[in-house]
N, C-alpha and C positions, 0 to 999 in steps of 0.2 A: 445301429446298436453300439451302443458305445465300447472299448474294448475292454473297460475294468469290469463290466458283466460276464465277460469269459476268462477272464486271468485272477483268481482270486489269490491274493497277497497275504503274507504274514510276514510278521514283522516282530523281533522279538522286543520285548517290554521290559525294561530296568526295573518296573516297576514289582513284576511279580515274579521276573528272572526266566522268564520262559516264552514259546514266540505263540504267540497269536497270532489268530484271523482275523485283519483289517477291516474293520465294519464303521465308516466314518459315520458320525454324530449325524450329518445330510446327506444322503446322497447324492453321490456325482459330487461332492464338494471336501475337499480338504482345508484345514487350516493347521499350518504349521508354525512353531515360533524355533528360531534358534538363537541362541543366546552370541550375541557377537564380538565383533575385538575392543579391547581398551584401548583407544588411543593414544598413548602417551610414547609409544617406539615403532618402530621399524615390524610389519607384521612378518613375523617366525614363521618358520615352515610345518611345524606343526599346526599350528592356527590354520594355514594353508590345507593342510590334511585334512583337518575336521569340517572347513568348509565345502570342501570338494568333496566329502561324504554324502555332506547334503544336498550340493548343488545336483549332485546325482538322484538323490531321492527324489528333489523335489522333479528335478526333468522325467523319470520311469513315472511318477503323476502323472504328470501334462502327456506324457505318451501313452497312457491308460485311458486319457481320456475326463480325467479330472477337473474340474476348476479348482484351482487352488491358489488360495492366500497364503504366503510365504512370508513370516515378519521376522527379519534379522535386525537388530535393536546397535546402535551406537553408544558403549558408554564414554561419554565425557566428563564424568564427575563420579563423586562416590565412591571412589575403589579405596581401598586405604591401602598403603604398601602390607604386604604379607597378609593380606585376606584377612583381617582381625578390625578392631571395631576402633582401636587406639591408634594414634599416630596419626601419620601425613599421607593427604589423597596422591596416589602415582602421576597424577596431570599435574597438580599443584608443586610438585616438589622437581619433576622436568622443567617447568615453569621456572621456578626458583634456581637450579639450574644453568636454564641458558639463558637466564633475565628475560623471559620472555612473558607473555600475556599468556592464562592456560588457554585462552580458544585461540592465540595462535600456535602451540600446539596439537591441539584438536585439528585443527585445521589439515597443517603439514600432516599428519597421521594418518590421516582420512583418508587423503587425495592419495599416499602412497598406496593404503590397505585397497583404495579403491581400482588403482594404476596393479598392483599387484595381478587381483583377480583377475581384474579383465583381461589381462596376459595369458594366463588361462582358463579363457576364455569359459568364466562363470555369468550364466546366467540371473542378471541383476533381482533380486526379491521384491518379493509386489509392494513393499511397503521398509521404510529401513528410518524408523523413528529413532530419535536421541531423547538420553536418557533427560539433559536440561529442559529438552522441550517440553518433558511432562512433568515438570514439579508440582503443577498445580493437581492432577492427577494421584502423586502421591502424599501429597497432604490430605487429599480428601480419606485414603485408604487410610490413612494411619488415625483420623479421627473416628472411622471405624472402627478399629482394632482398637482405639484404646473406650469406645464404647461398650466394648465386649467384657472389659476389665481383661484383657490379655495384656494391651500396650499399659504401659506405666509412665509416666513422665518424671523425671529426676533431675533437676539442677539444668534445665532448658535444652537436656534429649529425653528421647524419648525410646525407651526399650519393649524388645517384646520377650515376656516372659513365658520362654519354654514350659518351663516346671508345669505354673496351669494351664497354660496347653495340655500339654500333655494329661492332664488330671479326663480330659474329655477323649482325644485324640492321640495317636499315634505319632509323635518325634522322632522318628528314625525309620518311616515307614518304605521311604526309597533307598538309603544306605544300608537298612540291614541293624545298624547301629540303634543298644540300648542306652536310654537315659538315666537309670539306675546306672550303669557304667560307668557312663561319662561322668556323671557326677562323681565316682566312684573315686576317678582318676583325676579328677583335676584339683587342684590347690584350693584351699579356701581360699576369698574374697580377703585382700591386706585391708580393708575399710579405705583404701582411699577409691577403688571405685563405684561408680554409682547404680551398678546394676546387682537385681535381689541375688541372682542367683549366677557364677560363670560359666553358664552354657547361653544368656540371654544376648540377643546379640539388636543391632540399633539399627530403627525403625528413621530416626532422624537426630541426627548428632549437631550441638552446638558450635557454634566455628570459633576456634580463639581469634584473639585479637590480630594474628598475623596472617589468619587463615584467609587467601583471597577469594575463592567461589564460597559463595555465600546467598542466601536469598532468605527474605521475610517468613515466619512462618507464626502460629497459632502459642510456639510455646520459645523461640528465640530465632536470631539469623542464626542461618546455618545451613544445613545440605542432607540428605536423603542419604539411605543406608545403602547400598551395593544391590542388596537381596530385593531392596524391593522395584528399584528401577523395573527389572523384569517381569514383577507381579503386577504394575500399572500400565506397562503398554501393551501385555498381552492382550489381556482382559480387554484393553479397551479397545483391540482392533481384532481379536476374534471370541469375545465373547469369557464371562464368566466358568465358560466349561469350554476346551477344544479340542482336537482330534491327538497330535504331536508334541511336545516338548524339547528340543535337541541340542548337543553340546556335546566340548568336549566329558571326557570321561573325568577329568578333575572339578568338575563342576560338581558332579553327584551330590558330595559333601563339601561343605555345607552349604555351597548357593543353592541349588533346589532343592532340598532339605527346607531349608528356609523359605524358598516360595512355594510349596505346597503348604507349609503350616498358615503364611501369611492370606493367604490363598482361602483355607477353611474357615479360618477365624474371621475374616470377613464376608464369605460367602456361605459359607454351612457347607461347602459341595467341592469334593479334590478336583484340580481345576483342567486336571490332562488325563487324556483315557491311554495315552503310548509315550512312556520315555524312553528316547533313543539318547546311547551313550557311545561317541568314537571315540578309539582308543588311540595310545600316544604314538608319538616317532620318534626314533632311536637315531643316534647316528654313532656308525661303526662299531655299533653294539654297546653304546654311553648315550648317558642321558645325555641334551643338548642343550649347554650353558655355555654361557656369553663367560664368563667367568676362569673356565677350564681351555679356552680357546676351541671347543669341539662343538662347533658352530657353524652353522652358515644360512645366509640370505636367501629369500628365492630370487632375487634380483641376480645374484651373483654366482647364481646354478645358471643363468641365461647367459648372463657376460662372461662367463668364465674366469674372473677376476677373487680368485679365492684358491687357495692351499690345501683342498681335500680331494676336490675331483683333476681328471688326468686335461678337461676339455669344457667348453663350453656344452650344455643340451637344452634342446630344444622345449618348448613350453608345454607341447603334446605330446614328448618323449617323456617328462617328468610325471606328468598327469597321467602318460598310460604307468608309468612305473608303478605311481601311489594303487593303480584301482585293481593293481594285479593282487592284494591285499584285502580279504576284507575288513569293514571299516573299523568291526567290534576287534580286530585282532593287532597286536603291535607291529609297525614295519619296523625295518632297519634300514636306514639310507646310507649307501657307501657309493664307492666310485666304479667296483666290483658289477652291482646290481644292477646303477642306471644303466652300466654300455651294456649288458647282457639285455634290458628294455630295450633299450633302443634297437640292435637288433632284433627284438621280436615285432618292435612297432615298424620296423621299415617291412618287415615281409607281411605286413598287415597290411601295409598300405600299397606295397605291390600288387598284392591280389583282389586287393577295392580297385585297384585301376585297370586290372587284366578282367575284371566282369564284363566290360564293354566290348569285348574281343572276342567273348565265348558264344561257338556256333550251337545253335540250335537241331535238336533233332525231333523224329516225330513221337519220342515216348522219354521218359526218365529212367537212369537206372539208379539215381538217388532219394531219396526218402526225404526230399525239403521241408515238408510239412512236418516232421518229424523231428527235423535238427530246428525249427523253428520254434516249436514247444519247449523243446529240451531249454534254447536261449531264454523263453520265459519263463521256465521252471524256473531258471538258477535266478535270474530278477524278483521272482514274485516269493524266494524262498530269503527271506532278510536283505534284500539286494546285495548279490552273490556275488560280485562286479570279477572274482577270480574262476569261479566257474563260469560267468559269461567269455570272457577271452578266453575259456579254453573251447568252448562252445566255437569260440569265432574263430580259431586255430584249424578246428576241426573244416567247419567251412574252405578255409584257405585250402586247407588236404585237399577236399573235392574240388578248387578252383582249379590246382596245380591237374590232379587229375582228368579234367574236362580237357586243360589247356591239351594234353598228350591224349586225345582218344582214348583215354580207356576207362572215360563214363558218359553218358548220354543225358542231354537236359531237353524238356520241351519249353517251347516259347512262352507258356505260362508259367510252370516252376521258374523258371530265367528270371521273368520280372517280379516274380512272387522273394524269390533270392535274394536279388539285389536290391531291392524294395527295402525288406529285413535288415541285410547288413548294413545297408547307409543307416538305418533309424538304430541299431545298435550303436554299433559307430560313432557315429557323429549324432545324432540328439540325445540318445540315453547313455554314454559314456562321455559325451564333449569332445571327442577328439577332433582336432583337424590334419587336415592335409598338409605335410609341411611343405613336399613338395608344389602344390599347389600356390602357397604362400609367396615361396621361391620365387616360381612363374611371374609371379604379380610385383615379386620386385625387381624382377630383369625386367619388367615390362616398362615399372615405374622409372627406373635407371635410364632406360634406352627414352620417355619422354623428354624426362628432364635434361639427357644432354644433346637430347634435338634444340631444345627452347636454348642451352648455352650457347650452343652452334647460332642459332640466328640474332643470337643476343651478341656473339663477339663479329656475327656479320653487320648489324646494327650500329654499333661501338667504330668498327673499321669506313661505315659509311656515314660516320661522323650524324648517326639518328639518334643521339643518345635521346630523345622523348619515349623512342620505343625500350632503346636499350634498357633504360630506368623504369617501363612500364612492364615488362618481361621480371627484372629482379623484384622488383614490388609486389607483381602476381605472385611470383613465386612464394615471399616473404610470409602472404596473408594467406598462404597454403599448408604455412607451416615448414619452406624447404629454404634453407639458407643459402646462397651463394660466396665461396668464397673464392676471392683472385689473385693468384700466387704468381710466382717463377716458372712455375709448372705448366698454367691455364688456372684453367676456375674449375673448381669441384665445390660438391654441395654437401650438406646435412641436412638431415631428418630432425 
């Protein structure tokens, strides 16, 4: 029996501001989309948060027992600086920039945000489409929309107009936000731009002459709106209607605002039953701009090569910091915070590794079954990832106490225990071992300067074929050797 039949889940909904009971479109099957990074910098630590929100979501699925489709989308085009419909695309003008080609930007981007995650150690998404790959996708949507008499065409873009929208449908039905309002407050139109009304926002915008991403379309060359990038790969890899919607909490308004409108107008039907919204990260109690220098890498939370924190920390001491937090609530990252983490994740991981030590008796005087529930209460209740580590605190309590006789396990609760904790732990929190990690690089150390040792015994017995075939292995492993004053030492 699968285990999402005994663990029923809520999940609270942006949609209607209050949590629901999880009941997927198929059963046994999830589809979730989350909205992914822009490629054009260095990915932020906050980006980092909000995907680590998910990547938890999505792993308490797969631990429930789930099959799930997980689509996290690449934009490489489309974004215009400052969220607005005017001006210059973010990739195009880094391009411009570092005289570079935008998809050799794209490029470099990627492989960082991709190099990032995997550092902490997230679990890759079933499917991770880019926004260029579907142009042809979103030309077909916008010939919809403008079938609807929603999309309007004007001087070779192409807009969608709120106002009739809304004459059918609800514009501000995820933000909260009215369009009598809005209209309310914003400037008339000066006549030099081309859209009916300034809340309408572009479906597909004409490139000027300097503009370099550009592609053929129906009404000029040119390029795709922001908003709808993520209404054409949803749909098209889970379906005109699906379970999830996720992002950060700036997103709300006005990117999904805009893909649920673009969403109806083309389908008759809102296209997500659960929007999830994580909220932002602070540092040292300030917003976190590159600008004000109150900034930092997740690169350089690892290397320690940065002017806020006191040390280097580890990639599973930051990830447990962020999940001490839940996702809908603001952190604050300081230097304070992380080492008070990391102490709590080192006495976390001592008692993950003092399980294997604890003697068995013939009864229990613990309630494991009990503190078991409780750990999925707090998961199945918005995934509570701050009530589960206190969940797993508690545990640590009874380790400590077993370790000293003064509580009793039997050989079932034992395996039934540690069964639990590792699948908290490490597959529905992601944590690892760092100690463990350690291990494997004294292990790797202690290889590789076996192999120097017979390389500089090779070199002294004048074999250099071998000695040259030792450094070459090495090379195509990935492990440099270098030959000083000193000896030879390596890099990774």
């Amino acid at each position: 029996m699968p285990l999402y039949t005994t663990q029923p889940l809520k999940i609270y909904n942006s949609l209607s501001g209050e949590k629901e009971n999880f009941n997927p479109i198929h059963e046994g099957n999830v589809g979730m989309y989350v909205c992914g990074p822009t490629v054009y910098s260095n990915v932020h630590l906050g980006n980092v948060r909000t995907f680590m929100s998910f990547d938890v979501i999505f792993r308490y699925f797969l631990h429930l027992d789930y099959k799930v489709r997980y689509v996290r989308n690449i934009t490489d085009v489309g974004h215009i600086v400052d969220d607005v419909d005017e001006g210059e695309d973010k990739i195009a003008k880094k391009a411009r920039l570092e005289q570079l080609e935008p998809m050799e930007v794209v490029q470099r981007y990627t492989v960082d945000f991709h190099d990032i995650l995997k550092s902490f150690n997230f679990l890759p998404p079933s499917i991770e489409p880019t926004a260029t790959g579907h142009i042809i996708e979103q030309i077909e949507i916008i010939k919809k929309i403008i079938d609807t008499g929603i999309g309007y065409e004007a001087n070779g873009s192409v807009y969608f107009d709120v106002v009739k929208y809304n004459e059918t449908n609800n514009y501000g039905v995820l933000s909260g936000r009215n369009i009598e309002d809005m209209l309310a407050n914003t400037r008339d139109l000066d006549g030099q731009s081309d859209k009916r009304n300034p809340q309408d926002f572009a479906l597909w915008k004409k490139a000027e002459p300097q503009h370099i991403m550009r592609w053929p379309s129906p009404w000029s060359d040119g390029f795709p709106g922001w908003h709808l990038e993520c209404t054409a790969m949803s749909t098209k890899y889970l379906g005109n209607h699906f379970d999830i919607h996720g992002g950060g909490m700036d997103l709300k308004f006005p990117h999904h605002e805009c893909e649920i409108a673009q969403n109806e107008a083309c389908t008759g039907q809102s296209p997500v039953n659960y929007w999830m919204h994580a909220n932002m990260l602070t540092l040292n109690g300030k917003k976190m701009a590159k600008s004000t220098g109150n900034n930092i890498l997740p690169g350089e939370i690892l290397s320690g090569e940065n002017t806020i924190l006191s040390k280097a920390f580890s990639a599973s001491v930051t990830r447990f910091f962020m999940l001490q937090a839940h996702y809908r609530s603001i952190l604050d990252f300081s230097d304070d915070a992380i080492v008070a983490a990391e102490k709590g994740y080192k006495r976390l991981m001592e008692a993950v590794d003092a399980l294997a030590g604890i003697s068995v008796s013939a009864t229990s005087s613990i309630d494991i079954e009990s503190w078991k529930q409780l750990s999925y209460d707090a998961m199945n209740d918005d995934f509570n990832t701050p009530i589960l580590i206190a969940q797993l605190f508690e545990a640590v309590r009874y380790i400590n106490l077993l370790k000293e006789g003064k509580e009793t396990i039997s050989a079932e609760d034992l395996k039934t225990f540690t069964a639990a904790i590792n699948a908290f732990v490490f597959d529905v929190l992601g944590l690892s071992d760092d100690k463990a990690s350690d291990s494997n690089n004294d292990k790797l150390e202690g290889v590789v300067n076996m192999l120097i040792g017979m390389r500089n015994q090779a070199r002294a017995d004048k074999n250099f074929a071998l000695s040259d075939q030792i450094r070459d292995q090495l090379i195509a492993l990935g492990i440099q050797l270098k030959d000083g004053k000193e000896g030879t030492s390596f890099s990774i």
